[in-house]
The first five atom37 places (N, CA, C, CB, O) and aatype in JSON, in Angstrom:
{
  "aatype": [20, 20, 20, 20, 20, 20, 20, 20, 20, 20, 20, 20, 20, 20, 20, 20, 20, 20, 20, 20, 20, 20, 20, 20, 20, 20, 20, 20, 20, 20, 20, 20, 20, 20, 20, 20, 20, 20, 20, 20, 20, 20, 20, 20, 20, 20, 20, 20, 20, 20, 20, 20, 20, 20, 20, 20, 20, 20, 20, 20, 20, 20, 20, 20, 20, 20, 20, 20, 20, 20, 20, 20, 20, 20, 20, 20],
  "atom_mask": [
    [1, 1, 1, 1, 1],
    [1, 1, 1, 1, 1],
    [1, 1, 1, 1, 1],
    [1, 1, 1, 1, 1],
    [1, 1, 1, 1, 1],
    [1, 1, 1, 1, 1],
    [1, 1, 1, 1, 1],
    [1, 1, 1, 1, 1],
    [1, 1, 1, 1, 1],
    [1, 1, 1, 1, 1],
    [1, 1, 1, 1, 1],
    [1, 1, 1, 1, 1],
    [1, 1, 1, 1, 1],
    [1, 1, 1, 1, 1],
    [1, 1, 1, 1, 1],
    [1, 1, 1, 1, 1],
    [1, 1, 1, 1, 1],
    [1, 1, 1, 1, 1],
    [1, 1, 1, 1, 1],
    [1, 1, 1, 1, 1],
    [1, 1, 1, 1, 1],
    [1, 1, 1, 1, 1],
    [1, 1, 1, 1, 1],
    [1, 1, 1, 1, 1],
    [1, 1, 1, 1, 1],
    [1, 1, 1, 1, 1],
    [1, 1, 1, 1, 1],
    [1, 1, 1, 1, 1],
    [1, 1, 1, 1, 1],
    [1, 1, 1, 1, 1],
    [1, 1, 1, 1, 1],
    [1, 1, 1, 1, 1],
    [1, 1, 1, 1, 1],
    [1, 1, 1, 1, 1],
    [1, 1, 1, 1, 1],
    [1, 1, 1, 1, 1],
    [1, 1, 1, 1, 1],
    [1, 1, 1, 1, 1],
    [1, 1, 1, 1, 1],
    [1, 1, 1, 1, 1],
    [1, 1, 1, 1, 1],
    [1, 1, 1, 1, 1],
    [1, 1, 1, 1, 1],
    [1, 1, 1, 1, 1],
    [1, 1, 1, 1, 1],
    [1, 1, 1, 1, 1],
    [1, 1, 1, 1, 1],
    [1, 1, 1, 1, 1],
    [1, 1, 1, 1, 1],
    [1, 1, 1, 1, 1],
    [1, 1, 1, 1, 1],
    [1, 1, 1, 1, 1],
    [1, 1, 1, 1, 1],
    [1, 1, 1, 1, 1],
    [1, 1, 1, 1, 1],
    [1, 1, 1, 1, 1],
    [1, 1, 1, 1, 1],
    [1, 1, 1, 1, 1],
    [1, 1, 1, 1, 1],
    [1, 1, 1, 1, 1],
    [1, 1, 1, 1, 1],
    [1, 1, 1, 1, 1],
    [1, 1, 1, 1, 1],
    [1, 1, 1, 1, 1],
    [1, 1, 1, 1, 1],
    [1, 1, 1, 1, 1],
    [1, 1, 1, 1, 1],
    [1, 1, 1, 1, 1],
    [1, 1, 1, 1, 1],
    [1, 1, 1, 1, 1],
    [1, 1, 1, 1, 1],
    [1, 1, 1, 1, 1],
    [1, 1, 1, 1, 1],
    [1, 1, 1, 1, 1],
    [1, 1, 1, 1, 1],
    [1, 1, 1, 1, 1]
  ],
  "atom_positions": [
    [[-12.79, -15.62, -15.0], [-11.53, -15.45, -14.31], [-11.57, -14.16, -13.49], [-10.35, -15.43, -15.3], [-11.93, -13.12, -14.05]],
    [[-11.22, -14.15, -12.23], [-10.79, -13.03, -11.18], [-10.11, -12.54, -11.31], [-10.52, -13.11, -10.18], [-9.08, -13.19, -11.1]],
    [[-9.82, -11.01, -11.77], [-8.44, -10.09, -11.99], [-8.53, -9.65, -10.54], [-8.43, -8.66, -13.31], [-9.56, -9.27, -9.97]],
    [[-6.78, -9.79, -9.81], [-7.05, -9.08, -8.72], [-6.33, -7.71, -8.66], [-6.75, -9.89, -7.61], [-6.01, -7.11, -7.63]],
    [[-6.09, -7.26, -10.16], [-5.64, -6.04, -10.25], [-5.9, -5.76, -11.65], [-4.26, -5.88, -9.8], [-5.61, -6.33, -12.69]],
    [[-6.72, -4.4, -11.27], [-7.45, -3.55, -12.51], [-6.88, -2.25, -13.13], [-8.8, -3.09, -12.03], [-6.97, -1.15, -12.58]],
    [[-6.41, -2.43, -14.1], [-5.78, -1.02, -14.51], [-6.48, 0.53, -14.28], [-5.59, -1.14, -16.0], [-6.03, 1.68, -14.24]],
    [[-7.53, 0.04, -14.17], [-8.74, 1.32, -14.06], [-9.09, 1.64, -12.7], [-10.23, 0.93, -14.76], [-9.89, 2.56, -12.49]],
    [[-8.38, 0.72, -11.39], [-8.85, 1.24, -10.32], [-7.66, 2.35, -10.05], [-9.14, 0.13, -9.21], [-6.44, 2.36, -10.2]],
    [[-8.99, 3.59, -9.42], [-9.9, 3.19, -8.25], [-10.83, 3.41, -8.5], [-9.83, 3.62, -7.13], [-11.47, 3.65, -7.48]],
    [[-11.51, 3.49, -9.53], [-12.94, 3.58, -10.22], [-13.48, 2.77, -9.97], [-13.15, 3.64, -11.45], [-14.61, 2.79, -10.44]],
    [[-13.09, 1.47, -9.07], [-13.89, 0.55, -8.59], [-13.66, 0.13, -6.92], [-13.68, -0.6, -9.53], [-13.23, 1.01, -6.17]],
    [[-13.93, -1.02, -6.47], [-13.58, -0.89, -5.05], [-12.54, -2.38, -4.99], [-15.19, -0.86, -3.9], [-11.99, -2.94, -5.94]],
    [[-12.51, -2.69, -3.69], [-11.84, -4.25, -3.21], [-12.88, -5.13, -3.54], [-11.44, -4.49, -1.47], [-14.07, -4.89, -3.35]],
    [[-12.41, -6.16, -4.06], [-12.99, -7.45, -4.02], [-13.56, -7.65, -5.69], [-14.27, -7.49, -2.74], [-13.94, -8.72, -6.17]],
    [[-13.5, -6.4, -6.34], [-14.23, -6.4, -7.35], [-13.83, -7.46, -8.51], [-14.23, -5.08, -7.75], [-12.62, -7.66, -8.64]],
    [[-14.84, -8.26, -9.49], [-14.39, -8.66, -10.7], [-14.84, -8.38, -11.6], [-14.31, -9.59, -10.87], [-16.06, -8.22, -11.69]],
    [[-13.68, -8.14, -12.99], [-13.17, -7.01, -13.61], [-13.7, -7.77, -14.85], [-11.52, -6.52, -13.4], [-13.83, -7.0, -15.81]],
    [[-14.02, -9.03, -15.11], [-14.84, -9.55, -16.42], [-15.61, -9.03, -16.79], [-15.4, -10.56, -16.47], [-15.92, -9.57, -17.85]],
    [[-16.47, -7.9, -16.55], [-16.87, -6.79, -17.11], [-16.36, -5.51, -17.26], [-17.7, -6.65, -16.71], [-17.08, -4.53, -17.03]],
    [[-15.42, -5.4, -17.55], [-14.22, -4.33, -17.3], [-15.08, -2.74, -17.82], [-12.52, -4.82, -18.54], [-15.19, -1.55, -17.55]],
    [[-15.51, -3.77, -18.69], [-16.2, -2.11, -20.01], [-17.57, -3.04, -20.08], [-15.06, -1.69, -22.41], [-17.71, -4.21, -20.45]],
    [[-18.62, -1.99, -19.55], [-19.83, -2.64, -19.47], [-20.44, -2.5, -20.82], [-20.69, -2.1, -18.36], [-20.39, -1.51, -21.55]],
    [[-21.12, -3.87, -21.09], [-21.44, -3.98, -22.29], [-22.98, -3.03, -22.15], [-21.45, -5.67, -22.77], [-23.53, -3.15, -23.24]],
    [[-23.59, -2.41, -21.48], [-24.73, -2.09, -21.54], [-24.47, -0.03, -21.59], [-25.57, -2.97, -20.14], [-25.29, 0.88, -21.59]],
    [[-23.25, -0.02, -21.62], [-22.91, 1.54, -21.85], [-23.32, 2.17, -22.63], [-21.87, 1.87, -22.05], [-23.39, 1.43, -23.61]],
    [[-23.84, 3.58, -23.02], [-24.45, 3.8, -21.69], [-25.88, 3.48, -21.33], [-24.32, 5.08, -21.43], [-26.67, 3.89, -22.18]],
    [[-26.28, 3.03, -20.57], [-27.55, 2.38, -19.93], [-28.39, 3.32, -19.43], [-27.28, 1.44, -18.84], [-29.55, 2.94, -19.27]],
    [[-28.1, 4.56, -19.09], [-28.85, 6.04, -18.44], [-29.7, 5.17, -17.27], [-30.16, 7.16, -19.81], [-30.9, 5.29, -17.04]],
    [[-29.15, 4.65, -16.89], [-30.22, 3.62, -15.41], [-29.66, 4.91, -13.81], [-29.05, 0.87, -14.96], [-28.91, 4.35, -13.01]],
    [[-29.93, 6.01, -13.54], [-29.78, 6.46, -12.51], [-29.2, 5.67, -10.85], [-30.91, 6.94, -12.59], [-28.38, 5.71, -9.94]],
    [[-30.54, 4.93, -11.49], [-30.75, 4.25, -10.03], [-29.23, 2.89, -9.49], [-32.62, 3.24, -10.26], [-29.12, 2.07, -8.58]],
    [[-28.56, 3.21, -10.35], [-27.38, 2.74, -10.35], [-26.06, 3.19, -10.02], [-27.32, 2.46, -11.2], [-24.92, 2.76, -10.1]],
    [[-26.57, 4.1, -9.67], [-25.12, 5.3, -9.62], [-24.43, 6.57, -10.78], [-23.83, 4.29, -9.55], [-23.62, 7.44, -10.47]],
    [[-24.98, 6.37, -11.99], [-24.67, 7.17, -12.97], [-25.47, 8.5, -13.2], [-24.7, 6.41, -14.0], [-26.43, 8.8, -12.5]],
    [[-25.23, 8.88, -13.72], [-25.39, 10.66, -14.17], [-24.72, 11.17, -15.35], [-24.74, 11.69, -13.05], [-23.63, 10.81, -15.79]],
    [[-25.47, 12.0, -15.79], [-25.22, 12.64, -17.08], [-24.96, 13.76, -16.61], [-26.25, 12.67, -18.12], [-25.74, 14.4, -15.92]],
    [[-23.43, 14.25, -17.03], [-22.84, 16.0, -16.52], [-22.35, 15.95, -18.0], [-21.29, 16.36, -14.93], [-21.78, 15.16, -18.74]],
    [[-23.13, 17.84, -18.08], [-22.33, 18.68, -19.42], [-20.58, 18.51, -19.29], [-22.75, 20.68, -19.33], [-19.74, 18.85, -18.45]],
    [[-20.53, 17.65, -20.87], [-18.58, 17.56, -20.84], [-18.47, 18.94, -21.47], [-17.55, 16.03, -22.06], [-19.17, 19.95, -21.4]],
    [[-17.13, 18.58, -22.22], [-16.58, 19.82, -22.68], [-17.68, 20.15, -24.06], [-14.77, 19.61, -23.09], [-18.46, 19.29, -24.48]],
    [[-17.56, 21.49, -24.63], [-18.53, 22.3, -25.21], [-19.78, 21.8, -25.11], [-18.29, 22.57, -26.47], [-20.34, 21.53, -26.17]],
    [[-20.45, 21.57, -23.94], [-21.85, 21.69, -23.82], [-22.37, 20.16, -24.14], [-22.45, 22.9, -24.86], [-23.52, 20.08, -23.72]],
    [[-22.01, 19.07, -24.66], [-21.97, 17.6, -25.06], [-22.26, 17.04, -23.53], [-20.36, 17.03, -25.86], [-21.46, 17.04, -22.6]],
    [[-23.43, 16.62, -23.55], [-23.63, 15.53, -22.55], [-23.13, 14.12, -22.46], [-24.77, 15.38, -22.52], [-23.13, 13.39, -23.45]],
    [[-22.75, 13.77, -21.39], [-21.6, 12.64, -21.03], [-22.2, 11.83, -20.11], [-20.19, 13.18, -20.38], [-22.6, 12.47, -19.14]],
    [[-22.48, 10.28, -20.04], [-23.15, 9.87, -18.89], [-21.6, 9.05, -18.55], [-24.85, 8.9, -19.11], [-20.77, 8.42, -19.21]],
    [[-21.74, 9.4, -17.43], [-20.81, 9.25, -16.01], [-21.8, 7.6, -14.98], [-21.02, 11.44, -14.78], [-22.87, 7.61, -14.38]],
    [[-20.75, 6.37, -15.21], [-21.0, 5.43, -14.37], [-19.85, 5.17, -13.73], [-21.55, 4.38, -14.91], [-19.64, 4.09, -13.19]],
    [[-19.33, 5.76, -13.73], [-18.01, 5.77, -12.37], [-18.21, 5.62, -11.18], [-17.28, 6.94, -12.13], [-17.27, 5.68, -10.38]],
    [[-19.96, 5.31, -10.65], [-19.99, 5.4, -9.28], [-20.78, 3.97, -9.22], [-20.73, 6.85, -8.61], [-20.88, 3.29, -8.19]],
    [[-21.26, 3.65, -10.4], [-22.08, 2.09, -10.61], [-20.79, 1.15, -10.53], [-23.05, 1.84, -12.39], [-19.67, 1.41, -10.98]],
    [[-21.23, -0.11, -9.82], [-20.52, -1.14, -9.32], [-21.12, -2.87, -9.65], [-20.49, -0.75, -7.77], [-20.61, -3.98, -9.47]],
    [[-22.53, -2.36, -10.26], [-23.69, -3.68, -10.86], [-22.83, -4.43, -11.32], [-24.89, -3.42, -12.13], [-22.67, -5.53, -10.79]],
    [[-21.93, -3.97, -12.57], [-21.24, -4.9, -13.64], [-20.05, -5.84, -12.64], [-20.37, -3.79, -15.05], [-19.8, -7.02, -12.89]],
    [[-19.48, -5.14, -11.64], [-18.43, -5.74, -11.09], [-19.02, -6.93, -9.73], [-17.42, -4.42, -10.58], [-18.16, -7.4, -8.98]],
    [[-20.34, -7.28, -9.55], [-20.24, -7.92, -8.19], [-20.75, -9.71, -9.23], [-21.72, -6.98, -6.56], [-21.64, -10.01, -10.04]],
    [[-20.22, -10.05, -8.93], [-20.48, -11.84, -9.29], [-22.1, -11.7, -9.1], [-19.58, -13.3, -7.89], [-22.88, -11.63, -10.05]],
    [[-22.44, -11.68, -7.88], [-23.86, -12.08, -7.87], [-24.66, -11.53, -8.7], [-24.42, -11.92, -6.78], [-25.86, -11.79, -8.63]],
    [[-24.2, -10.73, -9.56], [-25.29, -10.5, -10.9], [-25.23, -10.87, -12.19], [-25.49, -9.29, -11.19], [-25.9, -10.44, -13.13]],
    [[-23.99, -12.05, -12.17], [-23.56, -12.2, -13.17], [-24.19, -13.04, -14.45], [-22.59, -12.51, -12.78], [-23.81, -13.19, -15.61]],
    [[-25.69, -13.66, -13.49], [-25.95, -14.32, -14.5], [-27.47, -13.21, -14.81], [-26.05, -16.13, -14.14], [-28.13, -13.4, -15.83]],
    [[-27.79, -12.27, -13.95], [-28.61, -11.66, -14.63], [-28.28, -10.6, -15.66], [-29.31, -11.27, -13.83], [-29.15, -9.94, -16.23]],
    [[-26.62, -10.43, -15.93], [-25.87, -9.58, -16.91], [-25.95, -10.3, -17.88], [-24.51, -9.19, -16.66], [-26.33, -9.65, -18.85]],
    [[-25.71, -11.67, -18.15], [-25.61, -12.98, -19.39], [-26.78, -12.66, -19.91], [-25.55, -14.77, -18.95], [-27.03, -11.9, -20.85]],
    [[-27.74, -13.51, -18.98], [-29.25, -12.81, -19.48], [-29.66, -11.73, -20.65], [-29.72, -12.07, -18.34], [-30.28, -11.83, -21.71]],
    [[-29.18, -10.96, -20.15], [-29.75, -9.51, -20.62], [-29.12, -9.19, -22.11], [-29.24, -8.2, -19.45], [-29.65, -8.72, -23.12]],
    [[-27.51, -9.73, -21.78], [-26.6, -9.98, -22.97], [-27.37, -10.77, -24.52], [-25.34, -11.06, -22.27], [-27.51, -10.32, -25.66]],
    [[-27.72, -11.98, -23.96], [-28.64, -13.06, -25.0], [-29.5, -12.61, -24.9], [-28.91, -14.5, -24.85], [-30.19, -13.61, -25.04]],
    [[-30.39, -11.6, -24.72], [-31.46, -10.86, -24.67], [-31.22, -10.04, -26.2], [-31.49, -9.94, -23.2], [-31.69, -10.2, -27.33]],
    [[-30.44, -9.27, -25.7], [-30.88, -8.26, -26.48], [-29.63, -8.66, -28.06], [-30.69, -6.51, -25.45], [-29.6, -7.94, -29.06]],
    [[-28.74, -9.97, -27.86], [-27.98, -10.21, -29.25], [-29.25, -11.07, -30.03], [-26.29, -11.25, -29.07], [-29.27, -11.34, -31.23]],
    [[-30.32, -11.41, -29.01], [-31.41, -12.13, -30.53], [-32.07, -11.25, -30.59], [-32.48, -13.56, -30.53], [-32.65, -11.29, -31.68]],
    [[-32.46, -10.13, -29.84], [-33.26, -9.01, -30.43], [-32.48, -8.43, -31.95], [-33.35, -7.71, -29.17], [-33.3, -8.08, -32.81]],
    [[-31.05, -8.3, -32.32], [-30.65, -7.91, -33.04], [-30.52, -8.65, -34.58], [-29.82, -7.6, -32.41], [-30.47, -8.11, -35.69]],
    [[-30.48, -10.03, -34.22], [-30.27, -11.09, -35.03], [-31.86, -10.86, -35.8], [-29.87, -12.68, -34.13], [-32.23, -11.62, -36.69]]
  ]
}
């Protein structure tokens, strides 16, 4: 389902869908995605994906499923 309104924007852009609201792969430390790790408060490192947009575009949605059943039979 298409939310066309996200409680969390503007942390995201137009057009976005929000069925990944809270990415299940958090945190992922994948750079090359837009995220970064900045010192939070007392010195505690924090990775920051506020600028990654992967989880929100459809066209990756089935390589997100994927990865999902990937790694729940790695656990099983």
């Amino acid at each position: 389902m298409i939310k066309q309104n996200c409680d969390y924007y503007p942390c995201h852009f137009i057009g976005q869908d929000c069925t990944f609201c809270y990415c299940p792969f958090y945190p992922c430390n994948d750079t090359k995605r837009g995220g970064k790790v900045y010192n939070g408060q007392n010195g505690v490192s924090v990775w920051d994906c506020s600028e990654c947009k992967y989880i929100h575009r459809i066209k990756n949605f089935p390589e997100i499923i994927e990865e999902i059943i990937k790694r729940k039979n790695e656990v099983v």
